[in-house]
C-alpha positions as CSV (number, residue, x, y, z in Angstrom):
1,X,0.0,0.0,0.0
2,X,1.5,3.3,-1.0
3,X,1.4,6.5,1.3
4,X,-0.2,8.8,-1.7
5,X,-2.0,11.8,0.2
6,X,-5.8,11.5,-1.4
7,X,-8.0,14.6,-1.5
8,X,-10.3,14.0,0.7
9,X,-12.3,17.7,0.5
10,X,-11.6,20.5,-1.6
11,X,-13.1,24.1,0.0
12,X,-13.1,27.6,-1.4
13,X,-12.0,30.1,1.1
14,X,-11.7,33.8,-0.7
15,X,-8.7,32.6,-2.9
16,X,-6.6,29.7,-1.5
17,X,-7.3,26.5,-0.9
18,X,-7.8,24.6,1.9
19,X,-7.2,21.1,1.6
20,X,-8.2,18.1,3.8
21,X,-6.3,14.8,3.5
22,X,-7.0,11.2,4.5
23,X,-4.0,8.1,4.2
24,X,-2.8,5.5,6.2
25,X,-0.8,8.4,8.5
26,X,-4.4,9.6,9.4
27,X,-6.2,12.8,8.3
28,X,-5.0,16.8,8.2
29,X,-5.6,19.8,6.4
30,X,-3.3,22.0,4.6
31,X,-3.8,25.9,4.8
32,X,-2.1,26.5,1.2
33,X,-2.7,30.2,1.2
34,X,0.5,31.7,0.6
35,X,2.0,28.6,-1.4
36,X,2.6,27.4,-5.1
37,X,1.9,24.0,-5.0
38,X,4.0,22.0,-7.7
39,X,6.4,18.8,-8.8
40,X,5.3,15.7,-9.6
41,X,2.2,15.2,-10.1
42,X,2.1,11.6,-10.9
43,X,3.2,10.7,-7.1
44,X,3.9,11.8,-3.5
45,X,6.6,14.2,-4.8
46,X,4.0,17.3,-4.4
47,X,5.9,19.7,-2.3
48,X,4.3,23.5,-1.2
49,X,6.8,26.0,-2.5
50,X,7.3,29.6,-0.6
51,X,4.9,31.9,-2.5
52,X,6.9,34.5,-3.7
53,X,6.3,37.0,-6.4
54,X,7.6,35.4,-9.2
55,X,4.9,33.1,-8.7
56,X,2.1,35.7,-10.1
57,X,1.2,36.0,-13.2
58,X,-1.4,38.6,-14.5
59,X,-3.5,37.7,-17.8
60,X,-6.6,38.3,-19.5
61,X,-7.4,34.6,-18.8
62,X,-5.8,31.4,-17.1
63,X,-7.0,27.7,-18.6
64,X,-6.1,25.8,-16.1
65,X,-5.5,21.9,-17.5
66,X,-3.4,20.9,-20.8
67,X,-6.3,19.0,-21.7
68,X,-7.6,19.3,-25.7
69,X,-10.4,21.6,-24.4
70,X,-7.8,23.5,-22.9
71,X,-5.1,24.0,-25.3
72,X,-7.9,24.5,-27.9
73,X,-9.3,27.1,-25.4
74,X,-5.9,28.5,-24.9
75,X,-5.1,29.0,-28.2
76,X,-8.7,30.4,-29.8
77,X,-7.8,33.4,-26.5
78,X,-4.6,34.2,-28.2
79,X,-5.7,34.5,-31.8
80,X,-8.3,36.6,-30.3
81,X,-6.2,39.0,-28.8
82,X,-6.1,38.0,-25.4
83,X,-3.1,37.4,-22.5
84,X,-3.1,33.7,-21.5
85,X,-1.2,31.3,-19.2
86,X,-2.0,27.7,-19.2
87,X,-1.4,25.6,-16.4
88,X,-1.1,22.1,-16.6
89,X,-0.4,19.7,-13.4
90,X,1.2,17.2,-15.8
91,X,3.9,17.3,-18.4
92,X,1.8,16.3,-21.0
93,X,-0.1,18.4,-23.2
94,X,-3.6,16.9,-24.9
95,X,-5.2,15.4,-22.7
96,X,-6.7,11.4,-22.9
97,X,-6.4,12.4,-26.8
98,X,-2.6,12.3,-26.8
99,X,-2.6,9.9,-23.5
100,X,-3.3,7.0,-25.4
101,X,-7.2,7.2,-26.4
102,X,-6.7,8.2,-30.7
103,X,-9.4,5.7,-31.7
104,X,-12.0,8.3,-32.6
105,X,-15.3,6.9,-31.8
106,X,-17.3,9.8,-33.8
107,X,-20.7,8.3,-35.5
108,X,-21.2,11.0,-38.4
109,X,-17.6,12.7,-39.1
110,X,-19.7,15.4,-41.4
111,X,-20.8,17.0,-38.1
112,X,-17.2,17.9,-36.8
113,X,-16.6,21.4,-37.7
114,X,-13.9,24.5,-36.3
115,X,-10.8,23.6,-34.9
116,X,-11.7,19.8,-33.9
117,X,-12.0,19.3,-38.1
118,X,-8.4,21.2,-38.1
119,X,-6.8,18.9,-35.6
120,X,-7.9,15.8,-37.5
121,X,-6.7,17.2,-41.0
122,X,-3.5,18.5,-39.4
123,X,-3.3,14.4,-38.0
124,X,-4.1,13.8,-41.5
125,X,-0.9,15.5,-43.4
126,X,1.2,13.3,-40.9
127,X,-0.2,10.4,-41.9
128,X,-0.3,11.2,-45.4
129,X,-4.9,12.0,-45.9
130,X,-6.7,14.7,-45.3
131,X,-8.2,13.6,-42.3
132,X,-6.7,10.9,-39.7
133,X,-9.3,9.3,-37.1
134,X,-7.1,7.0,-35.6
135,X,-3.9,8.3,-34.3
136,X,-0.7,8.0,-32.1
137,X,-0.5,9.7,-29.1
138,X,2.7,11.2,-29.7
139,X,1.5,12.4,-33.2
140,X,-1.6,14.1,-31.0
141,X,0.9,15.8,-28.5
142,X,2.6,17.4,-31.2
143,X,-0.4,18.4,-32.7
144,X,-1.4,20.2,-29.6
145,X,2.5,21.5,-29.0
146,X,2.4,23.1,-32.2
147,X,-0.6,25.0,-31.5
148,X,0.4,26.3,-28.9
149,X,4.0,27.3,-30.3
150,X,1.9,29.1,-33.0
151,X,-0.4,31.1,-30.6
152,X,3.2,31.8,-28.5
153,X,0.7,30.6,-25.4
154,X,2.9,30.7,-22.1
155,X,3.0,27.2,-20.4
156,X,3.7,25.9,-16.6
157,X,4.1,22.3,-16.5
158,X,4.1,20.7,-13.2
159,X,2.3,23.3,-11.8
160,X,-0.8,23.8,-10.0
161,X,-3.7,27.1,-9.0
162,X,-3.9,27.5,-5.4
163,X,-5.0,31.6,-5.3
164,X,-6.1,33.4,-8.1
165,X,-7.8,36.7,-8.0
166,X,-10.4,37.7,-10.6
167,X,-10.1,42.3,-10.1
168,X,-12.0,44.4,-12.4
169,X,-13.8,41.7,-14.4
């Protein structure tokens, strides 16, 4: 049995987190108010890191999670016009679509429109078609790095929100 500290409750308080764990070593809670929380976060290697100010960052808008919503969300901000930070807890950009699920399962492809078509027919000039359903996750990473190297969108990797602060809008 590992000693992985499981959420047990997440509460809103103003803007920090406060945090209450359950494991084997019994139950606490963790006042993360004036802490960056980052490292791995694939194991018990999460450490709280002195908040300091090179830990803000002031945009127009924050997606928090590399996911394919996210990037996608990230970048259609940027072309817009917009300051953005994206924050992903992982290392990985894309999401369960470049973590290993690239068997599209999507009934009518006619229907698929906007930037999901794009990422298909830019998975497509990889492989050689104009569209490609079925993919390798590494091909769908680079998919998603590349957008975001086109829309310059800033990136923190191993990283995690615990205060944000929404002023004037």
């Amino acid at each position: 049995m590992t000693n992985l500290r499981q959420p047990e409750d997440f509460r809103f308080y103003g803007f920090f987190w406060k945090q209450r764990y359950s494991g084997i070593n019994g139950s606490y809670d963790e006042d993360v108010e004036n802490n960056l929380l980052s490292g791995d976060a694939f194991g018990d290697g999460m450490r709280l890191q002195p908040f300091t100010g090179e830990n803000v960052k002031k945009v127009d808008i924050c997606v928090y999670g590399g996911t394919s919503a996210g990037v996608i969300a990230a970048y259609t901000a940027r072309q817009a016009g917009k300051s953005v930070l994206l924050i992903e807890p992982g290392r990985h950009l894309g999401g369960m679509s470049s973590g290993g699920l690239g068997y599209t399962d999507i009934g009518n492809k006619y229907v698929i429109r906007g930037l999901a078509l794009d990422f298909y027919r830019r998975l497509g000039r990889h492989y050689g078609k104009l569209e490609q359903w079925i993919f390798e996750p590494k091909e769908a990473e680079a998919v998603f790095n590349e957008y975001i190297r086109r829309a310059d969108v800033e990136v923190w990797y191993d990283s995690r929100i615990v205060r944000a602060a929404n002023r004037g809008g």
